[in-house]
N, C-alpha and C positions, 0 to 999 in steps of 0.2 A: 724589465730588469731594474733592480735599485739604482733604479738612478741615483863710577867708580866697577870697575872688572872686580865679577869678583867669580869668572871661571875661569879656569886654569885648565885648560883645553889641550891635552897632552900629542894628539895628532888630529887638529881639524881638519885635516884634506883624506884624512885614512876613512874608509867605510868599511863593514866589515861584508866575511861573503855570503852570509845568513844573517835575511833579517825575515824578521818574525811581526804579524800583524795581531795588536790584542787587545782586547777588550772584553770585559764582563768578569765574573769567576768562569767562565769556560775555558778560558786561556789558559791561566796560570799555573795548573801543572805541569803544563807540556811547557809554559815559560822555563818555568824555576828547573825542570828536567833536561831544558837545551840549553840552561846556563851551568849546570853541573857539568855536564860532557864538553862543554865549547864556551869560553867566554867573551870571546870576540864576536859578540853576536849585537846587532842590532832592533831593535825593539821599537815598532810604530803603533803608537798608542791613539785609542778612539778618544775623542775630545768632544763628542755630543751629549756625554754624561753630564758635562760640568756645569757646575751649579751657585751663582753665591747665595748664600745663607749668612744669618747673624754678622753680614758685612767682612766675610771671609768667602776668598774663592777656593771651590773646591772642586779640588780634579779624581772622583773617583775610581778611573780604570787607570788611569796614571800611578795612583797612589797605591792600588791594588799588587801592580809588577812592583813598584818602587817597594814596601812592606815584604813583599815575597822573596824576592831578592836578596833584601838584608837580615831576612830571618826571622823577621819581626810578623810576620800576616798573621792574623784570627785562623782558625781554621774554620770560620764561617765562610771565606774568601774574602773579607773587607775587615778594614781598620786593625788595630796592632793587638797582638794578642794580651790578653792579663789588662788590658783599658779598663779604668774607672771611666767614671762617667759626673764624677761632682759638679764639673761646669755646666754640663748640659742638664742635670740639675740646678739649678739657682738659675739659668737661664727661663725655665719653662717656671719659678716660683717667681721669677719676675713678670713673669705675662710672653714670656715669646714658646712657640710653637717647639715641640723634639719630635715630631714626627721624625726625622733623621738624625740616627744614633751617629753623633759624632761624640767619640771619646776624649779623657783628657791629651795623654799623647798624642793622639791624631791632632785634635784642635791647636798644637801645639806646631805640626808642621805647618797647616793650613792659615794660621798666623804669620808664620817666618817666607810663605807664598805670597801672602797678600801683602805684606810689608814691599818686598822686593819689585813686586810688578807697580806696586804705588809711586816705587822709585824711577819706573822705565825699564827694569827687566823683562823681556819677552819669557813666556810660559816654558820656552827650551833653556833658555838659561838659567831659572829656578830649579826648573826640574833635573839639571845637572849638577848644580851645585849643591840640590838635597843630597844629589845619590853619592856626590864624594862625599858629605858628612857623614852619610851613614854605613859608608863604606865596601858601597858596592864594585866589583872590578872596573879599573879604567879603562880595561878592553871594554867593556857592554856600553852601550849607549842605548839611553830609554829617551826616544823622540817623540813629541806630542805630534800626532799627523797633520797640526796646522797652530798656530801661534796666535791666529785667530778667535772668536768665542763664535762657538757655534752651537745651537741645542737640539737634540731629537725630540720633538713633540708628537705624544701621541691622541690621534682623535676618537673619544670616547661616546659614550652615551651623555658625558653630562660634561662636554666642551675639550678645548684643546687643553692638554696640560702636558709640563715639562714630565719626559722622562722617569724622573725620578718620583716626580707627584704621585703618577699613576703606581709605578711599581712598589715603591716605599710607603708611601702615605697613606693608598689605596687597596695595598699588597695586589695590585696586577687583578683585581676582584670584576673591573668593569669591562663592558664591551669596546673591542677595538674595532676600529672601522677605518682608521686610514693611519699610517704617519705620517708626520713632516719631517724635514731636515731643514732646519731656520735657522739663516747665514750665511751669505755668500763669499766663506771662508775660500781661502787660497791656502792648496800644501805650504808647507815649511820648507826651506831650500834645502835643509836636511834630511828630512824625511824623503823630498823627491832623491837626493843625493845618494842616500841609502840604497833605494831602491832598485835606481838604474845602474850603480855598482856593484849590487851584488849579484851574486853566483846561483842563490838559488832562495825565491817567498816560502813563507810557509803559513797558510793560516789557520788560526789552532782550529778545537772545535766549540767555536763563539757561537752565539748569535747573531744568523746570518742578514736580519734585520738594525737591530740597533747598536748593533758593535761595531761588527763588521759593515754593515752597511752605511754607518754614518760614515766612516774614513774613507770606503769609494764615493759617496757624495762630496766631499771635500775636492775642489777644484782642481785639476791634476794627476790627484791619486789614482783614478782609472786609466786614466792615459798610459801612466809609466806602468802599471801592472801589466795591460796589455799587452806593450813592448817586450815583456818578462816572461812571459805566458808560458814560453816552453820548460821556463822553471820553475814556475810558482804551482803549490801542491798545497791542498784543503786536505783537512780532517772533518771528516760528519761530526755535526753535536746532532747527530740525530737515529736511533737505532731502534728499527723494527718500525709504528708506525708514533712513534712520537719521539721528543724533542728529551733528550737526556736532564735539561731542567731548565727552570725558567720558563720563561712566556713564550718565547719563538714561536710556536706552533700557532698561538692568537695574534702574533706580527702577519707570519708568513700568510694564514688565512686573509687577513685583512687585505693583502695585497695580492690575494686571486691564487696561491698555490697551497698545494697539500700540503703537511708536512709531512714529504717523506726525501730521502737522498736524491730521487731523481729530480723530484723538483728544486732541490738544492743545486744540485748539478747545471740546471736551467739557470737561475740564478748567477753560477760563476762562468758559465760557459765560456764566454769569451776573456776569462780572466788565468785558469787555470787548466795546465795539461794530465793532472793527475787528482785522483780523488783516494782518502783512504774509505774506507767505509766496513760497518762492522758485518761478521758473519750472518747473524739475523738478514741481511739486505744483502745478499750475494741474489736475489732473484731479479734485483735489479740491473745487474753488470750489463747483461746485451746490450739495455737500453741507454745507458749510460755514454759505454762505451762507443754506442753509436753517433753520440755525439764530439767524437773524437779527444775524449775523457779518458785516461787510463782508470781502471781498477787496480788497487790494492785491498786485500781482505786483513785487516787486524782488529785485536781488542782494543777498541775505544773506547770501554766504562773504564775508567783510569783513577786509579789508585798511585801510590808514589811509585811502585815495583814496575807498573806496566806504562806507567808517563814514561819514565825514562828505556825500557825496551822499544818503547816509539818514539824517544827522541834519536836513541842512535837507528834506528832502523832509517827514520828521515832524513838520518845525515849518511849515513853509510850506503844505503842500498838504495833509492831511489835519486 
């Protein structure tokens, strides 16, 4: 198994009764779809993406809900949509590296982050007093799953690199042979707080490796899922016999399972009481199920129309 105030915190004892675990662009429809139908939703974000560069921190999967939320996301799934790019221009003509595309607005938040946490703000408090600037509901709360710096490393054919090295820099092209998770980060009192208050997890359909797997790595996080178990409910990012996009599939290889739902399943076993999983993979239910797994059968290639027929079905009927 994977192992000076300046928030204005309108109910900090309140949790809400859905929270949502996310990380990658895998999440983020089903995010931006359970923030449409429900705003009182709580949001625990992976924190093993995060990276500094050009002496600015940046929080990737963080920034990804924060962007989607206000409107603003690429429909690549990362950085704000209509972004020039001038800075990261003259950056790369003065000699520094762009293998990652940070745009001018982006570089613009990832500035007023790095400002704040130079001052002594922890990474929850920036990352809420972004989302009132940009004016996200003050029901939603987007929680970093640890306030910690932690990185998912993954091991290659030509050494260990950060994350992002390999998928950005490398486009995900080399041989995986192992991850790490480097950090021995502690949840957030928040994010545990979220968790164990609420009514029912939901985890999108991420990467059940480096998304998802770095925030159950983070010290805690496992514990209180388990406690939640009879209501926390996964969505496959996986249909038929590969991984709807992205790498997963050379993750999940690397650490000894197929990629298919039932090995997924193995994966969350002791985390979660219910699995959706798409038509294509209904020949797996018995086996699933016999891990004392519910099946549910839905469309999980998600488009905006059918995110949100699976955000209320997640909320409504299951």
């Amino acid at each position: 198994m994977l192992t000076g105030k300046i928030i204005n915190d309108t109910h900090p004892n309140r949790f809400m009764g859905i929270v949502v675990l996310s990380g990658g662009t895998g999440s983020i429809k089903l995010v931006r779809a359970l923030y449409r139908l429900k705003r009182d939703i709580s949001i625990v974000c992976n924190v093993g993406d995060n990276i500094w560069l050009h002496g600015l921190y940046i929080c990737p999967d963080i920034d990804t809900v924060v962007y989607g939320l206000a409107g603003i996301l690429d429909p690549r799934g990362w950085g704000v949509h209509h972004d020039t790019f001038n800075c990261l221009d003259q950056l790369s003509l003065l000699g520094e590296e762009r293998w990652f595309m940070l745009g001018d607005r982006d570089i613009a938040l990832h500035i007023v982050r790095s400002k704040l946490m130079r001052e002594g703000k922890s990474v929850s408090e920036v990352t809420e007093y972004i989302c009132r600037r940009l004016g996200i509901d003050t029901q939603t709360r987007i929680i970093p799953a640890s306030d910690e710096h932690m990185e998912t490393r993954i091991v290659t054919s030509q050494g260990r690199m950060h994350l992002q090295e390999f998928w950005v820099k490398h486009r995900g092209m080399l041989d995986v042979k192992g991850i790490e998770y480097v950090g021995n980060a502690k949840a957030s009192s928040k994010a545990l707080d979220a968790i164990m208050s609420s009514d029912k997890v939901i985890i999108p359909p991420a990467n059940p490796v480096s998304s998802i797997g770095s925030i159950l790595a983070i010290q805690g996080i496992r514990d209180a899922l388990k406690s939640k178990r009879d209501s926390c409910i996964a969505i496959s990012p996986i249909v038929g016999d590969g991984v709807v996009s992205g790498p997963a599939g050379k993750y999940m290889l690397a650490l000894g399972y197929e990629p298919n739902v039932y090995s997924l399943s193995l994966m969350y076993r002791d985390l979660i009481s219910s699995l959706v999983i798409d038509i294509k993979d209904v020949k797996y239910r018995e086996s699933i199920e016999g891990l004392g797994i519910r099946v549910h059968i839905k469309d999980i290639l998600l488009d905006d129309a059918s995110a949100l027929e699976l955000a209320r079905y997640l909320i409504e009927e299951i």
